[in-house]
C-alpha positions as CSV (number, residue, x, y, z in Angstrom):
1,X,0.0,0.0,0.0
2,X,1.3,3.1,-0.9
3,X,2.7,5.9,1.6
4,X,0.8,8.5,-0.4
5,X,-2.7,10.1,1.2
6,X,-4.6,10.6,-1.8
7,X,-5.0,14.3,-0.4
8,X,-1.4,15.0,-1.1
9,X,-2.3,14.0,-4.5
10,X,-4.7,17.0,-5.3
11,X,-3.2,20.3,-4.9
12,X,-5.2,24.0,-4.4
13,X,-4.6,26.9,-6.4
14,X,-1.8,27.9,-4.5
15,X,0.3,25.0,-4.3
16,X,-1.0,24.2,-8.0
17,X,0.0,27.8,-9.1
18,X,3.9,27.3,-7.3
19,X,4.2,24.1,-8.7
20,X,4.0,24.7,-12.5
21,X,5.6,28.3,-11.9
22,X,2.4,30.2,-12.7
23,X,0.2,32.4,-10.7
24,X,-3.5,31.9,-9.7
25,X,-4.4,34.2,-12.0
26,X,-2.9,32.5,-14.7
27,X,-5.1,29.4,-13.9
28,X,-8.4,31.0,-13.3
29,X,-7.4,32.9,-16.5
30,X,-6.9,29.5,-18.2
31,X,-10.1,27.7,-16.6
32,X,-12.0,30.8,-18.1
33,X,-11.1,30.0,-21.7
34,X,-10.7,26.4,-21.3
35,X,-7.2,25.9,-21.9
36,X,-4.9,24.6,-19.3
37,X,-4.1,21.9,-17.4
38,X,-7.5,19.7,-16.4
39,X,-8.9,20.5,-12.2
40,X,-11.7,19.2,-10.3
41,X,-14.4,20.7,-8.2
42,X,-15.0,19.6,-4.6
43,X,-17.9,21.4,-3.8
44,X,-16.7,25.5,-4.6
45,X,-13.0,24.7,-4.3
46,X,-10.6,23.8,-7.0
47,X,-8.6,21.6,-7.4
48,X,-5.4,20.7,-9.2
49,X,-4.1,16.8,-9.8
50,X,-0.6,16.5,-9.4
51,X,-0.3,13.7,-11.9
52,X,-2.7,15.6,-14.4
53,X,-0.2,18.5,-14.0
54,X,2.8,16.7,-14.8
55,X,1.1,15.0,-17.8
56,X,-0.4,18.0,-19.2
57,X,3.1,19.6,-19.1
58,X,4.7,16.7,-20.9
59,X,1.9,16.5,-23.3
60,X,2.6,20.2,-24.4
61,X,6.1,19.7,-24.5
62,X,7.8,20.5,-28.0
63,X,11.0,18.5,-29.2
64,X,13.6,18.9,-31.8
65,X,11.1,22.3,-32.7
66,X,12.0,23.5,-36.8
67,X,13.8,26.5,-36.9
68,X,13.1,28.6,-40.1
69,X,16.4,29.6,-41.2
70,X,16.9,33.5,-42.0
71,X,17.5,34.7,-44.9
């Protein structure tokens, strides 16, 4: 069984917001248009997975990106 409460596994805005270097505003600005890493409600509060956090981040990561050569 693991060590883990599932409570340490759901983050609020704050400790969402410090994790992925962003500020609450830039998640409620994100939840407002729909874009964003996914959250849950729990009655009024929000709520952040950690694991949907770190796959959201890896699923928008960009590798080897083309670079348009000047001219």
């Amino acid at each position: 069984m693991s060590s883990a409460s599932p409570n340490h596994e759901w983050m609020s805005e704050d400790e969402a917001a410090a994790f992925v270097g962003k500020t609450i505003r830039t998640l409620r600005q994100w939840r407002q248009k729909r874009e964003g890493p996914p959250y849950a409600f729990f009655g009024r509060t929000v709520r952040y997975h950690r694991g949907a956090l770190v796959e959201f981040y890896k699923s928008n990561q960009i590798i080897n990106p083309v670079r348009k050569r000047r001219t």
